[in-house]
PDB file of N, CA, C and O in Angstrom:
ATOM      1  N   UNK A   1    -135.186-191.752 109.787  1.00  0.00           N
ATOM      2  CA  UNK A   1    -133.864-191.207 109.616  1.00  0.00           C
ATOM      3  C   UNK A   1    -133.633-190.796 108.150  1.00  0.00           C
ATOM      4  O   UNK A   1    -132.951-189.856 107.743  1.00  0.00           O
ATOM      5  N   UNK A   2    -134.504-191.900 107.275  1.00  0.00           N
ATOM      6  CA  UNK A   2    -134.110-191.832 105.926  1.00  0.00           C
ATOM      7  C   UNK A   2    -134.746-190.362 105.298  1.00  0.00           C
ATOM      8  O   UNK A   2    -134.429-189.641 104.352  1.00  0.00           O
ATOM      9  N   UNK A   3    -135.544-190.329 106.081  1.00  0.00           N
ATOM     10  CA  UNK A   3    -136.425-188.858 105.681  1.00  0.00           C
ATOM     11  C   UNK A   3    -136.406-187.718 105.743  1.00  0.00           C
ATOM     12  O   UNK A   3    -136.805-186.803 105.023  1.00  0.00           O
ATOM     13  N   UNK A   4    -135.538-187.855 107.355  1.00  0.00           N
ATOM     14  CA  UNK A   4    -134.743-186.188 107.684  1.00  0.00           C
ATOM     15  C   UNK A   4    -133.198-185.831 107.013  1.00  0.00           C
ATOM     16  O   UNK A   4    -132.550-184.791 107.126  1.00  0.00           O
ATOM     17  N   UNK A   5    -132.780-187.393 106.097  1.00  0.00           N
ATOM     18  CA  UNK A   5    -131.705-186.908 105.318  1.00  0.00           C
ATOM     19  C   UNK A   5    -132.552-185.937 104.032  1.00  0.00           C
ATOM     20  O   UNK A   5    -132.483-184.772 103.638  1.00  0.00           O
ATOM     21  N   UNK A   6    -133.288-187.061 103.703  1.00  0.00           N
ATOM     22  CA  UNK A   6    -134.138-186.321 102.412  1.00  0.00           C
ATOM     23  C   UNK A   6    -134.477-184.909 102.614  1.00  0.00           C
ATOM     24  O   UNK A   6    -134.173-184.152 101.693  1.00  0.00           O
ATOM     25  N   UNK A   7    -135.116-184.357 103.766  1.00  0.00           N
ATOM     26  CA  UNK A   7    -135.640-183.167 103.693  1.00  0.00           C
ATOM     27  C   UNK A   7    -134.512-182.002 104.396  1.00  0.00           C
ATOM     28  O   UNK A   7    -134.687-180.784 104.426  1.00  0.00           O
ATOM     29  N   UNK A   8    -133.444-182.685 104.883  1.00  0.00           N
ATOM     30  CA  UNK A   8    -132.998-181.605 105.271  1.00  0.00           C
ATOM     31  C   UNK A   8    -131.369-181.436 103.894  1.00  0.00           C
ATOM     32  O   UNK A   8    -130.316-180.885 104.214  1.00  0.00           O
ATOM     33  N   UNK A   9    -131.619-182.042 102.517  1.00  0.00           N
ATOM     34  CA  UNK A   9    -130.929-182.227 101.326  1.00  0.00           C
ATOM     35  C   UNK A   9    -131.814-181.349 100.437  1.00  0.00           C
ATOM     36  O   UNK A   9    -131.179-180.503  99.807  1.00  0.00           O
ATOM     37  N   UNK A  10    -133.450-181.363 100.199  1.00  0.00           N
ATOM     38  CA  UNK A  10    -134.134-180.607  99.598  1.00  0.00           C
ATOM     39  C   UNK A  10    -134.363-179.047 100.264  1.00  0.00           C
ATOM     40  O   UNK A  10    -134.810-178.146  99.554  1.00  0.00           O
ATOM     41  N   UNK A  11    -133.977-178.801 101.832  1.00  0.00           N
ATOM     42  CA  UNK A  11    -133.661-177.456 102.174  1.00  0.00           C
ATOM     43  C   UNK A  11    -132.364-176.933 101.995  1.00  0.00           C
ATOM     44  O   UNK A  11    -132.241-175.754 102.327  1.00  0.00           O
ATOM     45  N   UNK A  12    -131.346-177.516 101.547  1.00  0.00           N
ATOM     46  CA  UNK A  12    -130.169-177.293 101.250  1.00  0.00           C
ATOM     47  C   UNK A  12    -130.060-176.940  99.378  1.00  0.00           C
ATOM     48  O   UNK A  12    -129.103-176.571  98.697  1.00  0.00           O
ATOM     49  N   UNK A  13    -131.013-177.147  99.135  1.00  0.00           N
ATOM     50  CA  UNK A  13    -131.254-176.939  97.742  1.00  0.00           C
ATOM     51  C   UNK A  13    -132.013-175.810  97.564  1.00  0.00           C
ATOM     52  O   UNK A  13    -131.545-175.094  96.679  1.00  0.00           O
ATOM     53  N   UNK A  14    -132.839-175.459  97.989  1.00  0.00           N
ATOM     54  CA  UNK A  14    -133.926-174.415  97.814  1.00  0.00           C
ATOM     55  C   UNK A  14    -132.957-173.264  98.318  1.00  0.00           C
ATOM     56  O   UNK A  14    -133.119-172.136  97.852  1.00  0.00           O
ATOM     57  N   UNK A  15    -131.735-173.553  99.456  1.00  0.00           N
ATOM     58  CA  UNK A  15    -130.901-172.491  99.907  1.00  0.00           C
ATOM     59  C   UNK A  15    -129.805-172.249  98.667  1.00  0.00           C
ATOM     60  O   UNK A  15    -129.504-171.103  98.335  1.00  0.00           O
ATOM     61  N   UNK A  16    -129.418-173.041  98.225  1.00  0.00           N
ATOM     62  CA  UNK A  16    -128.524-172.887  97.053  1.00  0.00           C
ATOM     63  C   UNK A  16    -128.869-172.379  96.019  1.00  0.00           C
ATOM     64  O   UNK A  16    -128.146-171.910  95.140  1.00  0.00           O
ATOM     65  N   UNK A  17    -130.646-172.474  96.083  1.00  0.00           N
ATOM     66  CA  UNK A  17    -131.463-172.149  94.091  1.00  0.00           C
ATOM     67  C   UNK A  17    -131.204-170.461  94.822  1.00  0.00           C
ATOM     68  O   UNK A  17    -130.529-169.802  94.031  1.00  0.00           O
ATOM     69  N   UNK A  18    -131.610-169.558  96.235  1.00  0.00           N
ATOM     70  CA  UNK A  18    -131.463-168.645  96.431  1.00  0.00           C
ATOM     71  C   UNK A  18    -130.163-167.736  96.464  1.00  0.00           C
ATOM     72  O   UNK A  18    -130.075-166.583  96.884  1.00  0.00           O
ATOM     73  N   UNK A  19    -129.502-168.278  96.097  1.00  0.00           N
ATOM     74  CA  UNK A  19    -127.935-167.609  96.579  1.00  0.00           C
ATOM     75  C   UNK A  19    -127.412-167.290  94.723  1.00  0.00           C
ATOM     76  O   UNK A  19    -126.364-166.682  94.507  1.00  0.00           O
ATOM     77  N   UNK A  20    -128.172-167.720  93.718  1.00  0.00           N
ATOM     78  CA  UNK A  20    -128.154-167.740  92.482  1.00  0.00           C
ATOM     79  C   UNK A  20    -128.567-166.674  91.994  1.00  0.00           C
ATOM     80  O   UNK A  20    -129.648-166.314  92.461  1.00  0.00           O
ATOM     81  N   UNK A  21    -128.056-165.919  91.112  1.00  0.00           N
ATOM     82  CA  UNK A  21    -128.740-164.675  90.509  1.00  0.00           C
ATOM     83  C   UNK A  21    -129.807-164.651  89.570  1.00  0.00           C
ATOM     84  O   UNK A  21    -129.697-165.511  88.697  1.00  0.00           O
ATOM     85  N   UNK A  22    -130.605-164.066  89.509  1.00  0.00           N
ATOM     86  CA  UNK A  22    -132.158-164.106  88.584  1.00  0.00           C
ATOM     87  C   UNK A  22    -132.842-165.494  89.303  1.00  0.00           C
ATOM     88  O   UNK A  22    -133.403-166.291  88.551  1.00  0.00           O
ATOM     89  N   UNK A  23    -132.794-165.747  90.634  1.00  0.00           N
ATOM     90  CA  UNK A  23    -133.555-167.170  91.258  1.00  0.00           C
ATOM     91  C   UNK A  23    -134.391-165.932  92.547  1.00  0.00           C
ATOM     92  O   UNK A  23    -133.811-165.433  93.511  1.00  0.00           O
ATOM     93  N   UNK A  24    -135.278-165.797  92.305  1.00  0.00           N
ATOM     94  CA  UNK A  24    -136.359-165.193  93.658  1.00  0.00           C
ATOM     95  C   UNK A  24    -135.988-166.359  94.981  1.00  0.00           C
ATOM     96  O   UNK A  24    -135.370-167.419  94.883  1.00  0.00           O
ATOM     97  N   UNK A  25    -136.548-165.794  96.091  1.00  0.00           N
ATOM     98  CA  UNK A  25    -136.329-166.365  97.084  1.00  0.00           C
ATOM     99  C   UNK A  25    -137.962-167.168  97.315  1.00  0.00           C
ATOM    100  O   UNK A  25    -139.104-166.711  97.276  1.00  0.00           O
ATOM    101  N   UNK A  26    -137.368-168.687  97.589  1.00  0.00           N
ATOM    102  CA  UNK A  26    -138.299-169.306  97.384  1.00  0.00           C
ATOM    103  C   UNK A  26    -138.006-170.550  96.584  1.00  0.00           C
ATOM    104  O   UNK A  26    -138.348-171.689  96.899  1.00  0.00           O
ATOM    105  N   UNK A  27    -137.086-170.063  95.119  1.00  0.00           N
ATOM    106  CA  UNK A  27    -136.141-171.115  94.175  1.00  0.00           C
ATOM    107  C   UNK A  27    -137.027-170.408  92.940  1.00  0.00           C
ATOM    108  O   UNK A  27    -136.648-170.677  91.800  1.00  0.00           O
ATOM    109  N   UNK A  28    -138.164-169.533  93.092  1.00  0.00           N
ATOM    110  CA  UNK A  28    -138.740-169.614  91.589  1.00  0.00           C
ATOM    111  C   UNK A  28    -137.594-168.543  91.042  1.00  0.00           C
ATOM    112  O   UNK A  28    -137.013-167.683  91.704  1.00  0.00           O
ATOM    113  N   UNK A  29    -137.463-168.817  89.813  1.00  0.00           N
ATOM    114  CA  UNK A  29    -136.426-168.643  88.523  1.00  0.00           C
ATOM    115  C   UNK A  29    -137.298-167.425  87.727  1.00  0.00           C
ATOM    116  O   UNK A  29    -138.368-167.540  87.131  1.00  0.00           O
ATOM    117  N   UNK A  30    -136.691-166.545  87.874  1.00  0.00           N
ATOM    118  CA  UNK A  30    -137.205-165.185  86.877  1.00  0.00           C
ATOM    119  C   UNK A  30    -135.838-164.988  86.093  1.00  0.00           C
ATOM    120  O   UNK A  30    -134.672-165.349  86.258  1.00  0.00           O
ATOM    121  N   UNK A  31    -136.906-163.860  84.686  1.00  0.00           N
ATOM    122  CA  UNK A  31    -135.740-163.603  83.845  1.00  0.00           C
ATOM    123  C   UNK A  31    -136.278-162.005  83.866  1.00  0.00           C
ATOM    124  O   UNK A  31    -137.293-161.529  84.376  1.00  0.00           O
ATOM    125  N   UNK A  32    -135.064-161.296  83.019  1.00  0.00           N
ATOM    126  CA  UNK A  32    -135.345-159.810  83.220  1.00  0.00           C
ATOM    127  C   UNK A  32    -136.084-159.636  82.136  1.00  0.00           C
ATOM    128  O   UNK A  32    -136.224-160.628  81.420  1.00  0.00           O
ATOM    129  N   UNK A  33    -136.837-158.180  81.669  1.00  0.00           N
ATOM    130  CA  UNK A  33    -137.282-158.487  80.409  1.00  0.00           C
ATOM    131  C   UNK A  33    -136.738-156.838  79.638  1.00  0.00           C
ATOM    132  O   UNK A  33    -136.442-155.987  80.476  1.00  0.00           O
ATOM    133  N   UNK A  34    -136.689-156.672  79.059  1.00  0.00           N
ATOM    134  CA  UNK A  34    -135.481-155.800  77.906  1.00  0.00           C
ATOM    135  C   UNK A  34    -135.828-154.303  78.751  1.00  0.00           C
ATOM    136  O   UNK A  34    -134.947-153.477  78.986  1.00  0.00           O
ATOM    137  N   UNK A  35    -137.339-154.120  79.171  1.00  0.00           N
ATOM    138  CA  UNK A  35    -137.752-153.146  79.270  1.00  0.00           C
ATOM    139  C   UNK A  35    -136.851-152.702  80.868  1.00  0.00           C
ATOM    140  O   UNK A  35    -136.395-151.586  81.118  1.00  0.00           O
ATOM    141  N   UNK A  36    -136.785-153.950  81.789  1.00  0.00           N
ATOM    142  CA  UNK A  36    -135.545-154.139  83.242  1.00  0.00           C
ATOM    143  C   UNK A  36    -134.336-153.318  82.744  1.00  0.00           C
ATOM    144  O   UNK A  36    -133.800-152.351  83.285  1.00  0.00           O
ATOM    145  N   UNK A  37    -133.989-154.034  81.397  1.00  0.00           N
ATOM    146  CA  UNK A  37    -132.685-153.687  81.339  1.00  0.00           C
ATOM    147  C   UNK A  37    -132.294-152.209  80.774  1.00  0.00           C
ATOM    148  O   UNK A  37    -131.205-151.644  80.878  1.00  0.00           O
ATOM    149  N   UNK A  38    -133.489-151.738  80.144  1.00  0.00           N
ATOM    150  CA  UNK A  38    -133.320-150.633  79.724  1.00  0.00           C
ATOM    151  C   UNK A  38    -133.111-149.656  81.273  1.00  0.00           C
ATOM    152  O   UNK A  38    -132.001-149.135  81.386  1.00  0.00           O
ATOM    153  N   UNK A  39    -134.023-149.433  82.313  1.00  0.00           N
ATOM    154  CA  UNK A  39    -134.504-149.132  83.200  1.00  0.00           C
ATOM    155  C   UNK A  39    -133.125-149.079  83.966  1.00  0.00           C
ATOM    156  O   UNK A  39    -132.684-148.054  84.487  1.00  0.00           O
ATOM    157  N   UNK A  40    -132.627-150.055  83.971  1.00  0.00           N
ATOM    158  CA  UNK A  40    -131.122-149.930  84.834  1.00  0.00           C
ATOM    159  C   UNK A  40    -130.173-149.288  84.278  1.00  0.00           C
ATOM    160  O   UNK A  40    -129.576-148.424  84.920  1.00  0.00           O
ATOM    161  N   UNK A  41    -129.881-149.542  83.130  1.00  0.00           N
ATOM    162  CA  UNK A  41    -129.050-148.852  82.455  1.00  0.00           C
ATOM    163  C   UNK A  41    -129.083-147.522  82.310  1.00  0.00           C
ATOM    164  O   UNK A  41    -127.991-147.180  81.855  1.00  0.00           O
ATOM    165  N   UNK A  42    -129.950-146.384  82.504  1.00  0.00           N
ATOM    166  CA  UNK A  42    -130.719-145.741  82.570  1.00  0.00           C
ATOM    167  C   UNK A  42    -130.254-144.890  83.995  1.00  0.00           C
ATOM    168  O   UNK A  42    -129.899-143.714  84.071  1.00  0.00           O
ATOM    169  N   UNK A  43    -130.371-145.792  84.971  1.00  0.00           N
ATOM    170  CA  UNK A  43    -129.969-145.442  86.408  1.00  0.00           C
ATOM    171  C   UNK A  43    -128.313-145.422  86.513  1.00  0.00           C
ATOM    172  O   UNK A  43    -127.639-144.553  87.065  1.00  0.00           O
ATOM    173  N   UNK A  44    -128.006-146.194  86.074  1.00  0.00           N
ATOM    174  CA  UNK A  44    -126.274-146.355  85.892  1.00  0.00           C
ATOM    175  C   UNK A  44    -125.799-145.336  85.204  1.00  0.00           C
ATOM    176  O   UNK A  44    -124.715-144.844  85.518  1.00  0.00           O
ATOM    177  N   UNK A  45    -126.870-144.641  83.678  1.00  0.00           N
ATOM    178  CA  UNK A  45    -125.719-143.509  83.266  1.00  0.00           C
ATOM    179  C   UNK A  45    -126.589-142.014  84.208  1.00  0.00           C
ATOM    180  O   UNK A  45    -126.019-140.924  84.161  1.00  0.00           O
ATOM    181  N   UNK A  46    -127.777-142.128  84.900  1.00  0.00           N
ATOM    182  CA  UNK A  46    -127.867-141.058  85.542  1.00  0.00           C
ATOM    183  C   UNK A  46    -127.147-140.504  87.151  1.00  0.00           C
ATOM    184  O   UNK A  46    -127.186-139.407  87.709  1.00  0.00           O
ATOM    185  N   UNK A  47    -126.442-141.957  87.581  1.00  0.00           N
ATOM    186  CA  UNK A  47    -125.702-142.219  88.461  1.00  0.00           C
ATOM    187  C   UNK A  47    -124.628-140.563  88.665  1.00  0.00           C
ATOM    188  O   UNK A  47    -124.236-140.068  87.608  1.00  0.00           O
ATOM    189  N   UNK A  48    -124.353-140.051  89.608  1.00  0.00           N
ATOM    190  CA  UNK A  48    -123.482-138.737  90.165  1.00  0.00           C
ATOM    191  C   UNK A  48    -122.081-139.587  89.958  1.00  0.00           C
ATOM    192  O   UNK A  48    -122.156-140.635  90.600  1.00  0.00           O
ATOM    193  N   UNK A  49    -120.906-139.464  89.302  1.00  0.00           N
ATOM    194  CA  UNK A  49    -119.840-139.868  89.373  1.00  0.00           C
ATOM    195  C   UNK A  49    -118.656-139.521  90.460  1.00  0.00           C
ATOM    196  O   UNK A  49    -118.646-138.473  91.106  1.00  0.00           O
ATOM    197  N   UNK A  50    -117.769-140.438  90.556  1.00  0.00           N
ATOM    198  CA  UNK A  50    -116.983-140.037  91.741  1.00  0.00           C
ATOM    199  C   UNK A  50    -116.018-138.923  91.212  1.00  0.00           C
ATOM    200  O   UNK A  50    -115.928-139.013  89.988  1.00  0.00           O
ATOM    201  N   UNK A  51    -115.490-138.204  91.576  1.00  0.00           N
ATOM    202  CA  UNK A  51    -114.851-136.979  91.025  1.00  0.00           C
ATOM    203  C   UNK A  51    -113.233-137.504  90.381  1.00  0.00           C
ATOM    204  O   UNK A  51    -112.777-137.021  89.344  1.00  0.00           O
ATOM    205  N   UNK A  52    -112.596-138.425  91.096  1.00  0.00           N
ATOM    206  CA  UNK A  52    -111.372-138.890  91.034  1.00  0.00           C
ATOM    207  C   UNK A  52    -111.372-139.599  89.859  1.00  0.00           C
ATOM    208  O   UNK A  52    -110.260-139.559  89.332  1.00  0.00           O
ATOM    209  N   UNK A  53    -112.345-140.359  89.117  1.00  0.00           N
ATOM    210  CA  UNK A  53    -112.697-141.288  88.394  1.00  0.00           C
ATOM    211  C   UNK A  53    -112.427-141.161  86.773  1.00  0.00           C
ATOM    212  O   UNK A  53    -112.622-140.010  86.382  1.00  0.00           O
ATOM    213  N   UNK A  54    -112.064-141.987  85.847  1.00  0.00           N
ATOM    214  CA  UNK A  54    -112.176-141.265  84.788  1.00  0.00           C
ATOM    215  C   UNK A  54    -113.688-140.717  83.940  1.00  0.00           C
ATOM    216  O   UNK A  54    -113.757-140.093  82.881  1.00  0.00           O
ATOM    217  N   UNK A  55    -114.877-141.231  84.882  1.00  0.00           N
ATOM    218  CA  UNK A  55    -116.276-140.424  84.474  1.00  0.00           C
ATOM    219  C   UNK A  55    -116.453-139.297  85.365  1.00  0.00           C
ATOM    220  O   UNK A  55    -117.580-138.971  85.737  1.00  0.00           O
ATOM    221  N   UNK A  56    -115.390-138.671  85.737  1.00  0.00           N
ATOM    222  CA  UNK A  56    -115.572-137.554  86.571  1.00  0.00           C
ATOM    223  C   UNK A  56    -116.552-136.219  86.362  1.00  0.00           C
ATOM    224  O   UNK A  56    -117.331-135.545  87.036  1.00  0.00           O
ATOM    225  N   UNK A  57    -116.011-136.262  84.975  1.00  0.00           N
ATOM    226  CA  UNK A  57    -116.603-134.679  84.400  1.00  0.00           C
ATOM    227  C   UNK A  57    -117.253-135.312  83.038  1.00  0.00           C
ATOM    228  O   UNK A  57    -116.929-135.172  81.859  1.00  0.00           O
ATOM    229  N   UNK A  58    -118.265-136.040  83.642  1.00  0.00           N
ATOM    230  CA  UNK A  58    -118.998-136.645  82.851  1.00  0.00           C
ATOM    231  C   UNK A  58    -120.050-135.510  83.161  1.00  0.00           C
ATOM    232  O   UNK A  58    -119.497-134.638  82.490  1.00  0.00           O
ATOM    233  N   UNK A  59    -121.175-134.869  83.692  1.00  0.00           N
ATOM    234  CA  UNK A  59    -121.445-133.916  83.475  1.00  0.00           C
ATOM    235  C   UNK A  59    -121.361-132.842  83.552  1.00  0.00           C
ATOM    236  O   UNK A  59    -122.398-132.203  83.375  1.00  0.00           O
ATOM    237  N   UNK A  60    -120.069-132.084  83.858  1.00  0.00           N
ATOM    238  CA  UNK A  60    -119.035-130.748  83.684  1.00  0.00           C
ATOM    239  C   UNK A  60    -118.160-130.468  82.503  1.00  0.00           C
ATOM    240  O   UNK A  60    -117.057-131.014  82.510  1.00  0.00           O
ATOM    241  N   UNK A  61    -118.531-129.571  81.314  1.00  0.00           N
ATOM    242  CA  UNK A  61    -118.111-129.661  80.759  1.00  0.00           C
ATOM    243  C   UNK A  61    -116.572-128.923  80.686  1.00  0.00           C
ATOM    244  O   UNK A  61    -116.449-128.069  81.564  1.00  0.00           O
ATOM    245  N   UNK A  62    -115.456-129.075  79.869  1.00  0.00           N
ATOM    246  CA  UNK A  62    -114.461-128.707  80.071  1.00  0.00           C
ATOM    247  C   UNK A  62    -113.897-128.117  78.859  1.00  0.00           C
ATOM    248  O   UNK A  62    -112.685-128.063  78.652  1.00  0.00           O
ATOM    249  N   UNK A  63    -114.735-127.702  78.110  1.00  0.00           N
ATOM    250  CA  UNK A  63    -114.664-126.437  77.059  1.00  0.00           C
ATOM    251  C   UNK A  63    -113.574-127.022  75.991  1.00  0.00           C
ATOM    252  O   UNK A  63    -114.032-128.071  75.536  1.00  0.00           O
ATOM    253  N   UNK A  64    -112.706-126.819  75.608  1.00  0.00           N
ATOM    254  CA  UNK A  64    -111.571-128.276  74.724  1.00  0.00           C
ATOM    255  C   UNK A  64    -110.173-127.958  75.932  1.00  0.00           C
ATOM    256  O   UNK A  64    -109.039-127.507  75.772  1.00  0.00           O
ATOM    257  N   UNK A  65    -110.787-128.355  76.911  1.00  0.00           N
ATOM    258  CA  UNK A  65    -109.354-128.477  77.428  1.00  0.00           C
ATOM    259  C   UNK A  65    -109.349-129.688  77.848  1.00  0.00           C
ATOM    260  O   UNK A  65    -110.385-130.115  78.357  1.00  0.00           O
ATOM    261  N   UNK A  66    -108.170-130.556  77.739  1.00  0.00           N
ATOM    262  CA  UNK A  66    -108.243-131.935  78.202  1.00  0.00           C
ATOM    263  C   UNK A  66    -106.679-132.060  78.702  1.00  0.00           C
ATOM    264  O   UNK A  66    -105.620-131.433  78.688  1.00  0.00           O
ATOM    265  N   UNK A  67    -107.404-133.605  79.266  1.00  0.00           N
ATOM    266  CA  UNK A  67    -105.674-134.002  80.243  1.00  0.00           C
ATOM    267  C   UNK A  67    -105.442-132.781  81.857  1.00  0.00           C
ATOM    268  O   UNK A  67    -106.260-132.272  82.623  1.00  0.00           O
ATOM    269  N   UNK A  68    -104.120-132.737  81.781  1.00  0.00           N
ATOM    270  CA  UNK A  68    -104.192-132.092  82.539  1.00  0.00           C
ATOM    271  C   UNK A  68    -104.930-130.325  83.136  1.00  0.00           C
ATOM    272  O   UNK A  68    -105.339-129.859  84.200  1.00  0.00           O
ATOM    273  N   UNK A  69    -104.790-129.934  81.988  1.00  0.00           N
ATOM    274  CA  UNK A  69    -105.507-128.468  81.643  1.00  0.00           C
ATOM    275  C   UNK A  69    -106.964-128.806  82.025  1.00  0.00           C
ATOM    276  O   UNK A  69    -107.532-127.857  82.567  1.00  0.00           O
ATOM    277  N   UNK A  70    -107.646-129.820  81.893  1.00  0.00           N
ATOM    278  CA  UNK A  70    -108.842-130.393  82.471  1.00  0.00           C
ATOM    279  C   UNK A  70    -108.882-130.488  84.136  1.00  0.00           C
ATOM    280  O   UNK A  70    -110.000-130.754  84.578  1.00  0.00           O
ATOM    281  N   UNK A  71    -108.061-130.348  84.901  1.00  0.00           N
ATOM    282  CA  UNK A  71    -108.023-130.392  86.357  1.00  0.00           C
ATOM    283  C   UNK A  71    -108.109-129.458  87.286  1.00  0.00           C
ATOM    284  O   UNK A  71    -107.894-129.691  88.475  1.00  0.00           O
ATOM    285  N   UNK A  72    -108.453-128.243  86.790  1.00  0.00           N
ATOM    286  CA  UNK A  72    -109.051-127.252  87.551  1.00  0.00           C
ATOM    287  C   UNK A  72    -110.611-127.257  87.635  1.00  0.00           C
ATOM    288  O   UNK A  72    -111.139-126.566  88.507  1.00  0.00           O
ATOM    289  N   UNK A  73    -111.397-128.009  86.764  1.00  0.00           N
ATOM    290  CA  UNK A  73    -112.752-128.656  86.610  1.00  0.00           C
ATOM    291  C   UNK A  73    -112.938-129.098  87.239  1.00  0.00           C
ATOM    292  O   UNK A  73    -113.970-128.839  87.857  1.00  0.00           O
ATOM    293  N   UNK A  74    -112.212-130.017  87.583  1.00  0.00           N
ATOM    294  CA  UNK A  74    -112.687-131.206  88.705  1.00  0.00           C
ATOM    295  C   UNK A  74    -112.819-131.133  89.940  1.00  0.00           C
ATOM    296  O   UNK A  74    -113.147-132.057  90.684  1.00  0.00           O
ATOM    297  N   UNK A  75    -112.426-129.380  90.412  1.00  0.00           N
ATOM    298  CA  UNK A  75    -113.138-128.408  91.468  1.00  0.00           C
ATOM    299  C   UNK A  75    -114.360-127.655  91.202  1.00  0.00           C
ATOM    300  O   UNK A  75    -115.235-127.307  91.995  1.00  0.00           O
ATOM    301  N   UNK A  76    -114.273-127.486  90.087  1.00  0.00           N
ATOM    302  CA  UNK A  76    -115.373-126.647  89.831  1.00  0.00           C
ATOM    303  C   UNK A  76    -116.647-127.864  90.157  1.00  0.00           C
ATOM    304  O   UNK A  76    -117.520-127.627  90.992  1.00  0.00           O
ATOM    305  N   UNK A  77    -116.605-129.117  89.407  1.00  0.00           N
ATOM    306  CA  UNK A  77    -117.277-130.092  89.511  1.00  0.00           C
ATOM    307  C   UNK A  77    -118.256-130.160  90.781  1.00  0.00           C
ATOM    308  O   UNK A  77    -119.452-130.085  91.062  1.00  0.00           O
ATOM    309  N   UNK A  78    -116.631-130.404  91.544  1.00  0.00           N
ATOM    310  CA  UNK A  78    -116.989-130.786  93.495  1.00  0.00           C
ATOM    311  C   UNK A  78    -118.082-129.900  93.724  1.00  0.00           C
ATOM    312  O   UNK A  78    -119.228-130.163  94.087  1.00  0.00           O
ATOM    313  N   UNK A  79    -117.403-128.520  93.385  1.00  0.00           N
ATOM    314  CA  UNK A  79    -118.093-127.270  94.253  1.00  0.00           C
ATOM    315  C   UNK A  79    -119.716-127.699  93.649  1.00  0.00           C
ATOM    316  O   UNK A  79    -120.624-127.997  94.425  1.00  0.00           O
ATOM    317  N   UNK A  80    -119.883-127.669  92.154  1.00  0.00           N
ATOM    318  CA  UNK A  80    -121.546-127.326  91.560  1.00  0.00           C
ATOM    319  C   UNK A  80    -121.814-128.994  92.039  1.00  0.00           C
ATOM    320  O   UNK A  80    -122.756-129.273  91.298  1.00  0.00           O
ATOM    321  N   UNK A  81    -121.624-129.832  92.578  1.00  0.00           N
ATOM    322  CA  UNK A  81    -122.091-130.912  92.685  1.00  0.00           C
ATOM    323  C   UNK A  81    -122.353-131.904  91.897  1.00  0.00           C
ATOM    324  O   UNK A  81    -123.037-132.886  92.183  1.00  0.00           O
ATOM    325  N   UNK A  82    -121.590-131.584  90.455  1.00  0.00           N
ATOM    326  CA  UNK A  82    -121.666-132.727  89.398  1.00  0.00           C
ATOM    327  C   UNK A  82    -121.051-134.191  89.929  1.00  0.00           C
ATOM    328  O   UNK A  82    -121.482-135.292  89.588  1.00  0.00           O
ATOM    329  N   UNK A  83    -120.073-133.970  90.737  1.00  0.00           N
ATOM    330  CA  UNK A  83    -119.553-135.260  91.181  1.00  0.00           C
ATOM    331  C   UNK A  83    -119.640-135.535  92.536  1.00  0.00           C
ATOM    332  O   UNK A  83    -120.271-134.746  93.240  1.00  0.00           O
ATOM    333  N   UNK A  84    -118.970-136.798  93.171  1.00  0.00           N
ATOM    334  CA  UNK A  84    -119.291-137.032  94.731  1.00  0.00           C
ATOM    335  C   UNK A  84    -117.051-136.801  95.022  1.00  0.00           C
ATOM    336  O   UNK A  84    -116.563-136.884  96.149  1.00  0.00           O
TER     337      UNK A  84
END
């Protein structure tokens, strides 16, 4: 009895080390390494922005018009597919 507390306390652990961020499944413990982080970051600013957003016309440029005078862009955007 004493044993199936024990082992079914050490599978309750190995489920908890997984539910942890930077823990592989399994419980082994990884770390990122600079070159990860570059790599994501990377993907995040090549990311298509949502059009509504304030990174909307993040790659549409809007010549010096800003604020509202900037909101006829944010069709032009849609149409060329700079944004979603």
């Amino acid at each position: 009895m004493e044993a199936d507390r024990q082992a079914a306390a050490e599978r309750q652990d190995v489920a908890n080390k997984q539910m942890q961020p930077g823990v592989a499944p399994g419980g082994v413990v990884y770390r990122g390494s600079a070159e990860a982080d570059v790599l994501s970051s990377a993907f995040n600013e090549a990311r298509i922005p949502d059009c509504l957003h304030s990174d909307g016309l993040k790659f549409q440029p809007t010549l010096i018009f800003a604020g509202l005078l900037a909101l006829p862009f944010v069709a032009v955007a849609k149409l060329r597919g700079k944004c979603n």
